[in-house]
SERO-4910 file (N, C-alpha, C, O; in steps of 0.05 Angstrom, whole numbers):
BEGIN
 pado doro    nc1    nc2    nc3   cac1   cac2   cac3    cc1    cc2    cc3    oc1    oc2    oc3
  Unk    A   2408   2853   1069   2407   2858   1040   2419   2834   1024   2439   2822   1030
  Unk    A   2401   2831   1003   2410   2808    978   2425   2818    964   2427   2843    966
  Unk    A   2441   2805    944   2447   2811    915   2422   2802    900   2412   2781    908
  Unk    A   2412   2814    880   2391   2799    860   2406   2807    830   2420   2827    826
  Unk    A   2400   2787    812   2399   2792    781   2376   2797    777   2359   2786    791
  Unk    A   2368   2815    754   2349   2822    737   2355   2834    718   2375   2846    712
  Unk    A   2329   2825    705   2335   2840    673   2311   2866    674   2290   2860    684
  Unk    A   2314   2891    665   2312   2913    665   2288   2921    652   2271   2938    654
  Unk    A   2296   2893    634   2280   2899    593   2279   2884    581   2292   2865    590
  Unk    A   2265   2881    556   2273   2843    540   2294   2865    516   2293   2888    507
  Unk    A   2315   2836    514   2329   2845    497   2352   2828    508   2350   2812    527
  Unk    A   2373   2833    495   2409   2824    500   2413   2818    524   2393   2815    539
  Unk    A   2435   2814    533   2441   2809    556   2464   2837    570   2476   2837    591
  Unk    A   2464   2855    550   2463   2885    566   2427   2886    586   2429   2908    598
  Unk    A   2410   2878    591   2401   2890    598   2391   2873    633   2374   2878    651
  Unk    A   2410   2853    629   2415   2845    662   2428   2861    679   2446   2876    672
  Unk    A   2421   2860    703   2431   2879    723   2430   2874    749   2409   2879    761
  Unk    A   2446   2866    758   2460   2866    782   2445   2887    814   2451   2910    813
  Unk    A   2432   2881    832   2417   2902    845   2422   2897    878   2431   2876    884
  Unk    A   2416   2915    897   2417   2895    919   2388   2902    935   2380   2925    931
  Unk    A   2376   2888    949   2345   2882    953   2345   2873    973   2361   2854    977
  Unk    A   2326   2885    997   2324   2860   1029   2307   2840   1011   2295   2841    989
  Unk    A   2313   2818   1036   2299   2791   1028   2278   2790   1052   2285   2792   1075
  Unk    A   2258   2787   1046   2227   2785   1063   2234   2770   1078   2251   2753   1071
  Unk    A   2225   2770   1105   2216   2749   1119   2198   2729   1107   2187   2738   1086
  Unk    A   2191   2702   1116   2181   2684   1108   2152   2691   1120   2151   2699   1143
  Unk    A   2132   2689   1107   2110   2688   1120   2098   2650   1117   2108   2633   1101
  Unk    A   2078   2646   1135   2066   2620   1127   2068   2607   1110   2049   2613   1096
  Unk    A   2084   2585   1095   2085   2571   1068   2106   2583   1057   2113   2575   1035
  Unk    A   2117   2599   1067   2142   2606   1059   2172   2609   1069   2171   2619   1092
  Unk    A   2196   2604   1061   2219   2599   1069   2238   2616   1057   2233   2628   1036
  Unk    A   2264   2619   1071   2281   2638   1057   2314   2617   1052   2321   2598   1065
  Unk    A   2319   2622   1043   2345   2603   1029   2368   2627   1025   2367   2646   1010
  Unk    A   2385   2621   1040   2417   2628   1040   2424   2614   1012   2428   2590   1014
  Unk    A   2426   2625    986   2443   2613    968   2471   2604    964   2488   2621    967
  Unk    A   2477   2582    958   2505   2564    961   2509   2566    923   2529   2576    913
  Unk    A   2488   2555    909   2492   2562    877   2465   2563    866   2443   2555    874
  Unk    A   2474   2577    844   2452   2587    826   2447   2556    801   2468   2544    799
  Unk    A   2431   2548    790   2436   2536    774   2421   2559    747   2402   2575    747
  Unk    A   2440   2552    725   2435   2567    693   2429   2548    671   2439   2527    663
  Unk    A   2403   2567    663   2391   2545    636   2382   2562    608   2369   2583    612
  Unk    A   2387   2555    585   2386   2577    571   2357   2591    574   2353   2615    569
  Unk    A   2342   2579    580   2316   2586    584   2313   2617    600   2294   2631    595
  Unk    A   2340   2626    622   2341   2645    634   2345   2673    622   2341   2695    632
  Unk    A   2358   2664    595   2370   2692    572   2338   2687    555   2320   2703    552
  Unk    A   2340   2667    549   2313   2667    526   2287   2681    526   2277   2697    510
  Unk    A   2278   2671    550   2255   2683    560   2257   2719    555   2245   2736    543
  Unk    A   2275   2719    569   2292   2760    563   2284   2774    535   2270   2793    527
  Unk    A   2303   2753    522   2301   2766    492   2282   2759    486   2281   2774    466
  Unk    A   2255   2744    485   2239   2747    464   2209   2752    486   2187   2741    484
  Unk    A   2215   2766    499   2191   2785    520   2181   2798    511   2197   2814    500
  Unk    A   2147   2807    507   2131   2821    505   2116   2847    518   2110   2870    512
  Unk    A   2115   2827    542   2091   2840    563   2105   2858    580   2113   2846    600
  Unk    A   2110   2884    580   2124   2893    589   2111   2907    622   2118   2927    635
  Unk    A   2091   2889    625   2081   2900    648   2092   2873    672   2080   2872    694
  Unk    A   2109   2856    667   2117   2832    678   2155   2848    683   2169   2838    700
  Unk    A   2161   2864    672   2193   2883    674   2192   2891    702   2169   2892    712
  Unk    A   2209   2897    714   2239   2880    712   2225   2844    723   2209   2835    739
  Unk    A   2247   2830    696   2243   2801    707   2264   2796    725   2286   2803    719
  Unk    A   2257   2778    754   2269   2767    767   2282   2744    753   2268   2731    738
  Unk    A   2312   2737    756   2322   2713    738   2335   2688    744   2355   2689    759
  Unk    A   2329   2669    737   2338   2648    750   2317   2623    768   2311   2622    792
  Unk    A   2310   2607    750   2288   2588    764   2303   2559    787   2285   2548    800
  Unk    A   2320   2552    790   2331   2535    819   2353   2545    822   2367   2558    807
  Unk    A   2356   2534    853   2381   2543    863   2380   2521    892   2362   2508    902
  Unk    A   2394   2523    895   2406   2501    927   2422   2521    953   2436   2541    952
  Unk    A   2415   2511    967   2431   2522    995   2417   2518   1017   2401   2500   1019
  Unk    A   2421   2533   1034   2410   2526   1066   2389   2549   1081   2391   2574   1084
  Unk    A   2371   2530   1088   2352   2547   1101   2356   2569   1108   2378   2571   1098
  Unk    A   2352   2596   1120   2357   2612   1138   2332   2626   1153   2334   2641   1173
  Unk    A   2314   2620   1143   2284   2628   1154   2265   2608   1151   2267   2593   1131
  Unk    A   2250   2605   1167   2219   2591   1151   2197   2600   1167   2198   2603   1191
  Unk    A   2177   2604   1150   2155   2619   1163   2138   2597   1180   2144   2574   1178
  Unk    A   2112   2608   1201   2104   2601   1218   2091   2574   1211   2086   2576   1187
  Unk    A   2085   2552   1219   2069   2526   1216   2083   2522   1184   2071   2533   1166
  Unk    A   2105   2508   1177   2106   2516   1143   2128   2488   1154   2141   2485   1175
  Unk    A   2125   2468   1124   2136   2447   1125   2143   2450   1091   2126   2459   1075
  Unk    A   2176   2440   1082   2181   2440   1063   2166   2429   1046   2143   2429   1055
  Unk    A   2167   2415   1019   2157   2400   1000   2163   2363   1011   2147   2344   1011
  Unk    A   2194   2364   1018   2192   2342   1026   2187   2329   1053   2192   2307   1061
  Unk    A   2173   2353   1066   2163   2348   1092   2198   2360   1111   2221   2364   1104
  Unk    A   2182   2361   1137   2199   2378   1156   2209   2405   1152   2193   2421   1142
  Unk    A   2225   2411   1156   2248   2432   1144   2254   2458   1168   2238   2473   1179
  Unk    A   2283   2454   1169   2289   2472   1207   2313   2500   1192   2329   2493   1175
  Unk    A   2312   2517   1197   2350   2532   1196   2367   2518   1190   2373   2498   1203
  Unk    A   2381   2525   1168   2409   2507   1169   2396   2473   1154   2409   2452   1156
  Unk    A   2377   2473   1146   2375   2446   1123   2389   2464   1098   2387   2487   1091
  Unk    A   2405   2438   1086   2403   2442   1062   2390   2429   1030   2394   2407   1019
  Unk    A   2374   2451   1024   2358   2447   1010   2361   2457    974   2379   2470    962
  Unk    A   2346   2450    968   2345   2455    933   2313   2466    931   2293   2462    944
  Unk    A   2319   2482    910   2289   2496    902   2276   2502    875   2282   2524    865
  Unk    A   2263   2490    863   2260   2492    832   2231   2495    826   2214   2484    841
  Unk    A   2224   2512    800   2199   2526    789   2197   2558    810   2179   2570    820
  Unk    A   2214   2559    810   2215   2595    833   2227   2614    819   2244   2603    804
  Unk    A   2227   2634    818   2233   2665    801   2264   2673    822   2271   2665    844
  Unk    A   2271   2687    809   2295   2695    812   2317   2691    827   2328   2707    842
  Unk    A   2325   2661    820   2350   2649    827   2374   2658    838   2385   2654    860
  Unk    A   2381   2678    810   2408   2690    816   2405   2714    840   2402   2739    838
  Unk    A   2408   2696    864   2411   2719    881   2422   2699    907   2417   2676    913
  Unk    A   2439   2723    922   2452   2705    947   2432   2697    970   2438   2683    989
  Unk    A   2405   2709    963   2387   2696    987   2360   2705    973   2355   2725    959
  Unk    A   2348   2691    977   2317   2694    978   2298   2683    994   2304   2667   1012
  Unk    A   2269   2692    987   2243   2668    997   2232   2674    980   2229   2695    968
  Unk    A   2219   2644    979   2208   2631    964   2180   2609    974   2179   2601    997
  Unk    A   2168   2605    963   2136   2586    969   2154   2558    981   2174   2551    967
  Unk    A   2146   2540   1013   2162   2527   1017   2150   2505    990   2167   2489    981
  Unk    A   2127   2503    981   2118   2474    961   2140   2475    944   2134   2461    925
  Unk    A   2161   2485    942   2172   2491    914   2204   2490    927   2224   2498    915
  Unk    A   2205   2481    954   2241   2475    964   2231   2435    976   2209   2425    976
  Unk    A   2256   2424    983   2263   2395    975   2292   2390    993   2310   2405    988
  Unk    A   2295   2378   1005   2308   2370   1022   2331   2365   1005   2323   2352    986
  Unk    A   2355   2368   1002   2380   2362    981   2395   2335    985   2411   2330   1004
  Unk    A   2388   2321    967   2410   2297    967   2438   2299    979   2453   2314    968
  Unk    A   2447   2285   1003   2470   2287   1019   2490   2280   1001   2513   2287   1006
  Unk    A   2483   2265    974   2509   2262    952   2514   2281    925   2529   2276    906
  Unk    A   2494   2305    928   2498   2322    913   2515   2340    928   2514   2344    953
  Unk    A   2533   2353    907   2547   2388    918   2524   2399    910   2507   2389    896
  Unk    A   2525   2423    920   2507   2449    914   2511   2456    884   2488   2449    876
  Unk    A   2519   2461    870   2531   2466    838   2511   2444    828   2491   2452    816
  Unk    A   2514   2421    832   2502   2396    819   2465   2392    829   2446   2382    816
  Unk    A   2466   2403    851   2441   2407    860   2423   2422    853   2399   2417    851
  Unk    A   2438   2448    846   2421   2471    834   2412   2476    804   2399   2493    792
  Unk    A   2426   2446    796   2427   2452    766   2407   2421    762   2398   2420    739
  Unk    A   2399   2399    778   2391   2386    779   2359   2386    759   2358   2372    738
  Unk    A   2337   2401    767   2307   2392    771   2301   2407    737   2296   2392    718
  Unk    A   2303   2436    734   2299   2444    695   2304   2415    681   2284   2404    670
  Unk    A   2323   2404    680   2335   2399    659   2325   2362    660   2322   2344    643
  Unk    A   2322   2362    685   2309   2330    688   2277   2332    692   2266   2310    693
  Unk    A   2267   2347    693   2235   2348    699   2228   2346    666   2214   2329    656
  Unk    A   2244   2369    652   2242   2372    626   2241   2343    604   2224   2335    587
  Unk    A   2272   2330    616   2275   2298    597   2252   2282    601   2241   2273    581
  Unk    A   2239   2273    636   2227   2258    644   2193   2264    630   2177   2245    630
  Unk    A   2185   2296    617   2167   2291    610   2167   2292    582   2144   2289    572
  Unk    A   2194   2296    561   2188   2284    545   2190   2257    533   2183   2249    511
  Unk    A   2201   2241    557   2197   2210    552   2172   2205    561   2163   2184    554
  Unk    A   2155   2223    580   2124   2211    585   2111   2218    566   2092   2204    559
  Unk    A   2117   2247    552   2091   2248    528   2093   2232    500   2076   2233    482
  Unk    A   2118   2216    502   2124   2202    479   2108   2173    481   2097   2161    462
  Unk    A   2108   2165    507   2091   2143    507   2122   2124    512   2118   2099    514
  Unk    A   2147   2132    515   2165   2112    516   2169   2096    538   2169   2103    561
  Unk    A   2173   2057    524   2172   2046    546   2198   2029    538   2214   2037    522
  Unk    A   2199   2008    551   2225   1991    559   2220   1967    529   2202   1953    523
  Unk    A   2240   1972    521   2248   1962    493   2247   1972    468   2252   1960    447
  Unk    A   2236   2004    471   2236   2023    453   2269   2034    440   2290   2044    449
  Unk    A   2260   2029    423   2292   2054    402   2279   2074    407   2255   2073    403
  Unk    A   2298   2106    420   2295   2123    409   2305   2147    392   2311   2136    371
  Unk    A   2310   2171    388   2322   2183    377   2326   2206    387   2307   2221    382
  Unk    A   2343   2215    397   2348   2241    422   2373   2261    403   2397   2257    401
  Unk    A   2357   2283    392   2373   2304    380   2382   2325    405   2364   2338    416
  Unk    A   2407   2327    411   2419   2342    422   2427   2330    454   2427   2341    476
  Unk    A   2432   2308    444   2442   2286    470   2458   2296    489   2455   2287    512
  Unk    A   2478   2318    484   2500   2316    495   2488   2338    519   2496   2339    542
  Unk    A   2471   2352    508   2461   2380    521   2450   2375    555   2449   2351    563
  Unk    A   2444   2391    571   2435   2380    587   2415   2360    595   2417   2340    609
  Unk    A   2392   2371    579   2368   2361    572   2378   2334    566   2372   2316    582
  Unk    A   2394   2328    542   2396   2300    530   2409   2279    547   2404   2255    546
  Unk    A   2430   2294    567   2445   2276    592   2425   2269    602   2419   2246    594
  Unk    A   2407   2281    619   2382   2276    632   2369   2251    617   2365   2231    630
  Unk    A   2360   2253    587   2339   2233    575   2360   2214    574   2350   2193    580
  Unk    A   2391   2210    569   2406   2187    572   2397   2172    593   2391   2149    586
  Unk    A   2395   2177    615   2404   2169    643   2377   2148    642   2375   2124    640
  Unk    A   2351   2176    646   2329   2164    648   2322   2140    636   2311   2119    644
  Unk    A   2331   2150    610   2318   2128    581   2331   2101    589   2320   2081    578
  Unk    A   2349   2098    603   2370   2073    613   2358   2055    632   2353   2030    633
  Unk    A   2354   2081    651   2336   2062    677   2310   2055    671   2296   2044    689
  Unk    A   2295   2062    640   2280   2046    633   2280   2024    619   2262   2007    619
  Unk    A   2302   2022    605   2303   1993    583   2299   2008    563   2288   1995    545
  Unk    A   2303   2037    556   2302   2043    525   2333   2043    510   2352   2051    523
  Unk    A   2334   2037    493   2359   2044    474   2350   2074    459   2327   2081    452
  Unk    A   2383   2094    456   2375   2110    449   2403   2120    437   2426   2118    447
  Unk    A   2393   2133    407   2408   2140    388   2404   2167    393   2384   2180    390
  Unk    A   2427   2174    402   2435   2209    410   2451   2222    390   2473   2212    388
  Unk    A   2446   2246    370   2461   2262    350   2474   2279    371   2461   2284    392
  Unk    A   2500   2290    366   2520   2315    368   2535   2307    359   2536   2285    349
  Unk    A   2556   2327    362   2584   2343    345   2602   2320    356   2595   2306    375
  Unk    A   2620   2317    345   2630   2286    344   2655   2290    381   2663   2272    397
  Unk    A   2659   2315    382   2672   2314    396   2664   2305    434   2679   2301    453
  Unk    A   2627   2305    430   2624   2297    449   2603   2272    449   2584   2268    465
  Unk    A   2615   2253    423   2614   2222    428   2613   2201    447   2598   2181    450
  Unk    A   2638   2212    463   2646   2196    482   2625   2207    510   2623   2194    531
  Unk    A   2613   2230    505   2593   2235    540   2572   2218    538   2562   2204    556
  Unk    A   2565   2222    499   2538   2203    499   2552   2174    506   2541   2161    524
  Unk    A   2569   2164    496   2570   2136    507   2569   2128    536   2557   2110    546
  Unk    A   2585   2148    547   2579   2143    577   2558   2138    584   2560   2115    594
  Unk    A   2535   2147    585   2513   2147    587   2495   2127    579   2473   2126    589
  Unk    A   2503   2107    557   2495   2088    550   2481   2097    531   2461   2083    526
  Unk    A   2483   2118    516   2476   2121    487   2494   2114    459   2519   2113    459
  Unk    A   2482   2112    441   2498   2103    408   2494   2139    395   2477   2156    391
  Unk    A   2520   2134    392   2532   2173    384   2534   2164    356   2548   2148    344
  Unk    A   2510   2187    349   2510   2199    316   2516   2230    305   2501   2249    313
  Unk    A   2535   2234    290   2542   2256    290   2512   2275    268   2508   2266    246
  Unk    A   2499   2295    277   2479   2317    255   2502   2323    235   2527   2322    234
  Unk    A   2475   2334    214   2494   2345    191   2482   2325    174   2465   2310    185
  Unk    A   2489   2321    145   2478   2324    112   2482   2285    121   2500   2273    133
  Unk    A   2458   2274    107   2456   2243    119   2455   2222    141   2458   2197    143
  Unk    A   2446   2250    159   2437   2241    185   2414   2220    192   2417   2202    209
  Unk    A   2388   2226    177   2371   2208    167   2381   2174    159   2369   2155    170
  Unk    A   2396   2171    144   2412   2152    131   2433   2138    154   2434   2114    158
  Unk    A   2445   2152    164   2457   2140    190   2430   2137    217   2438   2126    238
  Unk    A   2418   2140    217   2399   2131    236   2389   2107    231   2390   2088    247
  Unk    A   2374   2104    202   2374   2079    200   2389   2064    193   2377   2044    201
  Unk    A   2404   2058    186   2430   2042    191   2441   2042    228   2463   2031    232
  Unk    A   2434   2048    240   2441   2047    268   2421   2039    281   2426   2033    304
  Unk    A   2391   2035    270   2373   2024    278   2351   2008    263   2327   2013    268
  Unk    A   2357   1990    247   2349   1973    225   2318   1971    237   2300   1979    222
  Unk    A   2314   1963    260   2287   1953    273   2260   1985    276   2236   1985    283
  Unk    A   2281   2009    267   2250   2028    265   2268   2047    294   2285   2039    310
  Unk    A   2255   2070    292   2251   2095    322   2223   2093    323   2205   2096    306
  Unk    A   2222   2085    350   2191   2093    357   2189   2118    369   2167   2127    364
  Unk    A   2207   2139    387   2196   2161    384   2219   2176    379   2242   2167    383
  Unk    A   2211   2208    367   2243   2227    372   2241   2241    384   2218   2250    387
  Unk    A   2263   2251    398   2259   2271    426   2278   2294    415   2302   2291    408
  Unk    A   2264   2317    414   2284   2340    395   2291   2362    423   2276   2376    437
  Unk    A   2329   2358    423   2323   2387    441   2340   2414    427   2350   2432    441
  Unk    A   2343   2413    395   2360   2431    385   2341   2459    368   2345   2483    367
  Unk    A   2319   2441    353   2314   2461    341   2306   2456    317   2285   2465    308
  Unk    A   2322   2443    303   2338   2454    280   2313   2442    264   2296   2428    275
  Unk    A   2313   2453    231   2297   2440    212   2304   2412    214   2288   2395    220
  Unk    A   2333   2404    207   2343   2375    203   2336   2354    230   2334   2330    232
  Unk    A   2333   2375    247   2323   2348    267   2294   2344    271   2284   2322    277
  Unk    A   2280   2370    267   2248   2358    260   2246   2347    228   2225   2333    230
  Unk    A   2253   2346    208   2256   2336    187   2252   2308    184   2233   2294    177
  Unk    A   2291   2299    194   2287   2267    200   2274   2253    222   2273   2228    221
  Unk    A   2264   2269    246   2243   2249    265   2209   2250    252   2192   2235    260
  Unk    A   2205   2268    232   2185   2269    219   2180   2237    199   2161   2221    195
  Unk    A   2203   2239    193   2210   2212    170   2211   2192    176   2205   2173    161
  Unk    A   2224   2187    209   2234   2161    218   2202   2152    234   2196   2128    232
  Unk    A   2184   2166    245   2164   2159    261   2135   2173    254   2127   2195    261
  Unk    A   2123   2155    241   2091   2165    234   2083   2172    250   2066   2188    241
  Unk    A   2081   2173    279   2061   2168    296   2073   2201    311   2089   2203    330
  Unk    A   2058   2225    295   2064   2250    300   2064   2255    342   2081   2268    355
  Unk    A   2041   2241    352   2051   2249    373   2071   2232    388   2068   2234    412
  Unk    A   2087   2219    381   2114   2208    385   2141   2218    375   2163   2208    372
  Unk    A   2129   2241    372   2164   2263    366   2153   2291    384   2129   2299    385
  Unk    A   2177   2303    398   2167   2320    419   2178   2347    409   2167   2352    388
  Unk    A   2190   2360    415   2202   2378    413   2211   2405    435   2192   2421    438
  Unk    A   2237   2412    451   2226   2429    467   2238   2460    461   2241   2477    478
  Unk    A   2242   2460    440   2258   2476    419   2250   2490    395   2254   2514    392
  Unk    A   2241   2477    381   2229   2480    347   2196   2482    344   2181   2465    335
  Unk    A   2187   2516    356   2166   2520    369   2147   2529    338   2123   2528    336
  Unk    A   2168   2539    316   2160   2550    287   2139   2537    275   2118   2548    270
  Unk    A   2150   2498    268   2127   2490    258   2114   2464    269   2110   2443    256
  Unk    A   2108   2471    299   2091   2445    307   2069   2450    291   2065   2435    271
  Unk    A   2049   2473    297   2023   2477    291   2025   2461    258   2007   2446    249
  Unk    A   2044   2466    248   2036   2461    211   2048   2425    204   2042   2409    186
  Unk    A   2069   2426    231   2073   2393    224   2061   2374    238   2064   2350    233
  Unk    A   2049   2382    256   2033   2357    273   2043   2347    307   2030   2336    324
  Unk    A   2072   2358    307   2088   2341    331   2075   2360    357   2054   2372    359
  Unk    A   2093   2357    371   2080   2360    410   2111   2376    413   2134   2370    405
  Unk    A   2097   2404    430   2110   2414    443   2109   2421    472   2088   2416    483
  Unk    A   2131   2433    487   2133   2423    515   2142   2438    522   2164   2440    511
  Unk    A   2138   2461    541   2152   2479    554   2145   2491    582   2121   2493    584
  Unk    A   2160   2502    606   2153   2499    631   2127   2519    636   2115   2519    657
  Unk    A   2117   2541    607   2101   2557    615   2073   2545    606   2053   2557    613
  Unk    A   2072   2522    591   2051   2517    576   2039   2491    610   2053   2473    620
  Unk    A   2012   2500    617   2004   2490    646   2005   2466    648   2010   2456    670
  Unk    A   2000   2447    619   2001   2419    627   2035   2412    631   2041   2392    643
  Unk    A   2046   2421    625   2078   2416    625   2083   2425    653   2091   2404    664
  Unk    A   2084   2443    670   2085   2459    692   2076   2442    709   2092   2435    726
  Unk    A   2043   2426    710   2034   2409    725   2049   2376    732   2048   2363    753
  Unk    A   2062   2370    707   2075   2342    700   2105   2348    718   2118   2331    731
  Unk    A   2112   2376    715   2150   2383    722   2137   2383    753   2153   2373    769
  Unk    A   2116   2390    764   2111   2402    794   2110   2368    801   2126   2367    819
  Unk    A   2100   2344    797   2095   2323    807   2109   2301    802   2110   2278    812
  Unk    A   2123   2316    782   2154   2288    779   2175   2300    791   2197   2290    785
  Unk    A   2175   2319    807   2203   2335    822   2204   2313    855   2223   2319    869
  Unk    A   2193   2298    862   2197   2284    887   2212   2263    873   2235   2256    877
  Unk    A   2199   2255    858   2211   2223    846   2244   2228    832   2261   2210    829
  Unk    A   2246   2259    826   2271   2259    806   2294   2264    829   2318   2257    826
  Unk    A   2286   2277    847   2305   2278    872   2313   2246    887   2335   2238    896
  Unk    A   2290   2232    886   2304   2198    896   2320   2182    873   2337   2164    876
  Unk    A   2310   2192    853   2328   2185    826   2363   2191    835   2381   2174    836
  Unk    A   2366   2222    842   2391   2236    840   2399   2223    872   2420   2213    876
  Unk    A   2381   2225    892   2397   2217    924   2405   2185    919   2417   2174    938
  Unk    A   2398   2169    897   2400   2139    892   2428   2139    877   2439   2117    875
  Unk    A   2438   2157    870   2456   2158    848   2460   2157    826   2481   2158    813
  Unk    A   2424   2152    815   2419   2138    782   2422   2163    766   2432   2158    744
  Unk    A   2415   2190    771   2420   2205    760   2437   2230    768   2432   2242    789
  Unk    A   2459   2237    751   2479   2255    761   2478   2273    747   2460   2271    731
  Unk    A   2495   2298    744   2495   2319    740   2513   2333    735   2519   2351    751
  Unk    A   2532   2326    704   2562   2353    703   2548   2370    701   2526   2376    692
  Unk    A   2580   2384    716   2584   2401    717   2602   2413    702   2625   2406    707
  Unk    A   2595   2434    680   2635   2449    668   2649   2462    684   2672   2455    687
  Unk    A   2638   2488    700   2648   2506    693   2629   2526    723   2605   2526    721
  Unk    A   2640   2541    746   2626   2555    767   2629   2581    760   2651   2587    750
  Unk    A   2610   2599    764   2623   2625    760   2610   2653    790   2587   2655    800
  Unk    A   2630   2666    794   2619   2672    821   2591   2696    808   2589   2708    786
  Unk    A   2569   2695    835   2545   2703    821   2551   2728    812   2534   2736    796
  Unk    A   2571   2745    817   2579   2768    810   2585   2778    775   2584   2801    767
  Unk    A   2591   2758    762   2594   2750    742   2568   2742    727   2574   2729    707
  Unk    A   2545   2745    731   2529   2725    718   2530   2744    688   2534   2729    669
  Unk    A   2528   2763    684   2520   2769    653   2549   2756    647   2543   2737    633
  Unk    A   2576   2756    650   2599   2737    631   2583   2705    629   2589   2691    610
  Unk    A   2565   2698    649   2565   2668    660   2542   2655    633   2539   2633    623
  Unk    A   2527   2685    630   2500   2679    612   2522   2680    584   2520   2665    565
  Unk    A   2535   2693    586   2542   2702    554   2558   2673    538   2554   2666    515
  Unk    A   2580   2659    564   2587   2635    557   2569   2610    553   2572   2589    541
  Unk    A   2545   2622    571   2528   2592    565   2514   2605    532   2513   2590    513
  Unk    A   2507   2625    530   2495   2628    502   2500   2620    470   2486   2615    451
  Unk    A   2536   2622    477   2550   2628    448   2566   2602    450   2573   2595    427
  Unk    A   2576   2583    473   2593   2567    481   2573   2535    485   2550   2533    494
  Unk    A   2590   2515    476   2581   2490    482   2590   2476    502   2607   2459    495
  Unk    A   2582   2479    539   2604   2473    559   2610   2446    564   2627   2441    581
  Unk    A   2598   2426    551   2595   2398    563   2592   2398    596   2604   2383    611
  Unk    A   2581   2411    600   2564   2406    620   2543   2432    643   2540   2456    636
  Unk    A   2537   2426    655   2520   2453    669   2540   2482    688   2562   2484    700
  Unk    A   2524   2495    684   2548   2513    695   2523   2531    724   2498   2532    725
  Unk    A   2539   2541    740   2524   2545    759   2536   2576    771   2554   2586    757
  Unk    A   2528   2589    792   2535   2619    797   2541   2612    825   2532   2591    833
  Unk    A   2553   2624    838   2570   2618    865   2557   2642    880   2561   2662    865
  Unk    A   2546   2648    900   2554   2682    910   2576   2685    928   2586   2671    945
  Unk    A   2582   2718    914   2609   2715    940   2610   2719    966   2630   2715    979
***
């Protein structure tokens, strides 16, 4: 028997629930994973609350997670080829994470970087599949300015890193207090809020060629509206209200061309992370027992960095 999370119903995060479930044997193409950590993305509460189709209830929750083999079905080779008992592996684009074991399709597990922890592993592929394709749909190349609203967030660590190991410069907005993450990273920290517009250009005299939005907000589709004509060179993976009426590009893991781009850049973003070019805070572990406290701090709380579920 597993632990599993699920949600019941769309709505709050009363309506997660805690269950316990055998875990299948693996058939052909499929593998079972002993979970070590859950990785959490708001995407896991979101999806909840604003659910329709109520013939998709109870949702399984939680799309990657990392740990070690414990099954694999007959003739069945991971994604990155091989895979025995006792590998430890990572697994991303798969349904219901939060749980101390599952199986899962093996195309969709990955051999784990020997310099990742599990915590850092499982929180790895959302949040970098995500950056990596909105620097591809922007068209961004090496000597580009860009403009990255919500830098500090996971998403925006991710487009730091990336945007680096291409030769882009990039002007990252947040709250002043986490300045110093974007610098690490090799970004120029601009604080959002009333003249944001005005401090961008002044921080970038030579023009933004694209903006990469991961907050939302009116003010940040507003001024990447202003700073870059070239509508499909502002992305958005957030501010879903007024693409249709303003022109920009949106991006999300359910929409298929996005799904297809995250399934074929997941080999390359794993040699990225086993290289060391791209890393992964962590704030904050919480045992999987806990996950509705774990959702509730990632919802309302800004952790500076990823937070992940432990089982006990």
């Amino acid at each position: 028997m597993a632990t599993r999370w699920i949600a019941t119903d769309f709505g709050g995060l009363d309506v997660f629930t805690s269950i316990e479930a055998d875990v299948p044997a693996p058939n052909a193409g499929e593998v079972s994973i002993k979970v070590k950590a859950a990785g959490m993305n708001p995407a896991d509460f979101k999806h909840v609350a604003r659910g329709e189709d109520r013939s998709l209830l109870p949702v399984a929750v939680g799309y990657e997670v990392a740990g070690v083999i414990s099954a694999i079905g007959p003739d069945t080779q991971i994604a990155s080829g091989g895979g025995a008992v006792g590998d430890e592996v990572l697994a991303f684009r798969i349904a219901g994470g939060y749980a101390s074991e599952l199986t899962v399709a093996a195309k969709d597990v990955f051999a784990k970087p020997a310099n990742l922890g599990f915590p850092e592993a499982a929180n790895l592929m959302l949040a970098a599949t995500t950056a990596a394709e909105m620097l591809e749909v922007t068209r961004v190349t090496q000597g580009d300015t860009i403009l990255l609203h919500g830098a500090s967030g996971a998403v925006g660590v991710s487009v730091l890193q990336q945007a680096k190991l291409a030769g882009v410069h990039v002007i990252g907005t947040a709250s002043p207090q986490n300045f110093d993450l974007i610098r690490s990273f090799g970004g120029v920290a601009l604080a959002y809020g009333p003249g944001l517009l005005d401090r961008v250009r002044e921080a970038a005299p030579g023009g933004i060629t694209a903006a990469l939005d991961g907050v939302g907000t009116d003010e940040a589709i507003d001024v990447s509206l202003a700073l870059v004509a070239d509508r499909d060179r502002v992305v958005s993976i957030a501010a879903f209200g007024r693409a249709e009426r303003d022109g920009y590009r949106l991006i999300a893991g359910a929409i298929p061309e996005s799904a297809a781009f995250r399934d074929r850049i997941r080999l390359h973003i794993i040699e990225l992370a086993a290289a060391g070019s791209l890393v992964v805070p962590i704030a904050r572990t919480f045992p999987l027992g806990q996950a509705r406290a774990a959702l509730e701090f990632l919802s309302e709380q800004h952790p500076g960095g990823k937070l992940a579920l432990i089982p006990d």
